[in-house]
C-alpha positions as CSV (number, residue, x, y, z in Angstrom):
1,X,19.4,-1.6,4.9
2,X,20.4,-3.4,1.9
3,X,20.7,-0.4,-1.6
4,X,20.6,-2.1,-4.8
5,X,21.5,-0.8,-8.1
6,X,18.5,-2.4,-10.2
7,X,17.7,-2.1,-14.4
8,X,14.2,-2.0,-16.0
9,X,12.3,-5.4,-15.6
10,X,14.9,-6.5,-12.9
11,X,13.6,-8.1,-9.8
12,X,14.3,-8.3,-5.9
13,X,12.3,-11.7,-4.3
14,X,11.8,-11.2,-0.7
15,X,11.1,-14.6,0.8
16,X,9.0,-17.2,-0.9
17,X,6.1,-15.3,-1.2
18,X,7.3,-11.5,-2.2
19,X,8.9,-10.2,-5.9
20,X,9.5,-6.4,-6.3
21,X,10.4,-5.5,-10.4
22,X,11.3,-2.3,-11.1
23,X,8.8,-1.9,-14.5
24,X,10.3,1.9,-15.1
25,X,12.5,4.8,-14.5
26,X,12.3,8.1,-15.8
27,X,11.7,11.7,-15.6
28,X,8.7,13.2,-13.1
29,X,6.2,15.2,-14.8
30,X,3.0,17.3,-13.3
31,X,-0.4,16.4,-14.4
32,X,-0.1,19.0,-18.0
33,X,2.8,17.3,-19.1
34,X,5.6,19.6,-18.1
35,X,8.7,18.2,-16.7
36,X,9.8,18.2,-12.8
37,X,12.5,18.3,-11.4
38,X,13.8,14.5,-10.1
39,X,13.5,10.8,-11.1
40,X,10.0,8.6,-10.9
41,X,10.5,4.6,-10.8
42,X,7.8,2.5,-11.1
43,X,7.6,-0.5,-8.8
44,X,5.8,-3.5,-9.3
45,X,5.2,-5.4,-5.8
46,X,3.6,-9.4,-6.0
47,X,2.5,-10.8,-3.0
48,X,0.5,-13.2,-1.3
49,X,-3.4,-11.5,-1.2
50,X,-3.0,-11.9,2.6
51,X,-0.1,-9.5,3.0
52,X,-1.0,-5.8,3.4
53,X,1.9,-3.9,0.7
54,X,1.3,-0.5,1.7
55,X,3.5,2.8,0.8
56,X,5.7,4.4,3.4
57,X,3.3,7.7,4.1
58,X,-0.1,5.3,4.7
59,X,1.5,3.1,6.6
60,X,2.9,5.9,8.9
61,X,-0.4,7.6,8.7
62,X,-2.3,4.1,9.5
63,X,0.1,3.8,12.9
64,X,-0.5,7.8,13.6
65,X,-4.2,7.5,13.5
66,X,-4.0,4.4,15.4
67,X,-1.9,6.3,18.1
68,X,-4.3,9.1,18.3
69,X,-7.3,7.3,18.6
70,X,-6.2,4.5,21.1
71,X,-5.0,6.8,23.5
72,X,-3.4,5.0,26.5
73,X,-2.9,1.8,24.7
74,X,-2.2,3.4,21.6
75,X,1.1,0.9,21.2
76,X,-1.4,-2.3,21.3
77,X,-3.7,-0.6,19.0
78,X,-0.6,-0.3,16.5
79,X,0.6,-3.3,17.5
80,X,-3.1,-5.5,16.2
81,X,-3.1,-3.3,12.9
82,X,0.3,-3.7,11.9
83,X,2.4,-6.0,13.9
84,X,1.3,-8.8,11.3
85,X,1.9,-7.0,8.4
86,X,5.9,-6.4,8.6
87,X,6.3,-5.5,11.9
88,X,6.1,-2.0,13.5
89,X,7.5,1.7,12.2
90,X,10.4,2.5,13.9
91,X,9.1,5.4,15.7
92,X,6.7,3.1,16.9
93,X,9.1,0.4,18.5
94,X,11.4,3.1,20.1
95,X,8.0,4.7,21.7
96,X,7.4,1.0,23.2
């Protein structure tokens, strides 16, 4: 894993086709305003329209769903919805 330490409108390019700018950092706050405990970073993610970007939680749920409903060749199911679209979870591969 590569950790960066980034600043406001700095930018990670991934590839030709992929530029992630972090647009904001600051702290989290609950729907009425009041203040949470932890940091929230904004993200900006450009990439080619063909290239699912999805968060970490949908994509994990995308594979869990596909799991549940292919059954017995669950891992192939996964594989069509996700292997072109930055490979499979990790969970996935070591269950393959």
């Amino acid at each position: 894993m590569l950790v960066l330490t980034r600043s406001r409108g700095d930018r990670i390019v991934i590839g030709d086709d992929v530029t992630v700018t972090l647009l904001s950092v600051g702290r989290s706050r609950c729907s009425c305003g009041a203040r949470q405990d932890g940091v929230r970073v904004q993200l900006g993610v450009e990439a080619p329209r063909d290239l699912r970007v999805l968060r970490g939680e949908v994509y994990d749920a995308v594979a869990a769903s596909n799991l549940a409903s292919a059954g017995t060749d669950a891992l192939a199911g996964a594989a069509v919805v996700l292997g072109s679209h930055g490979g499979l979870s990790p969970a996935i591969r070591q269950a393959h």
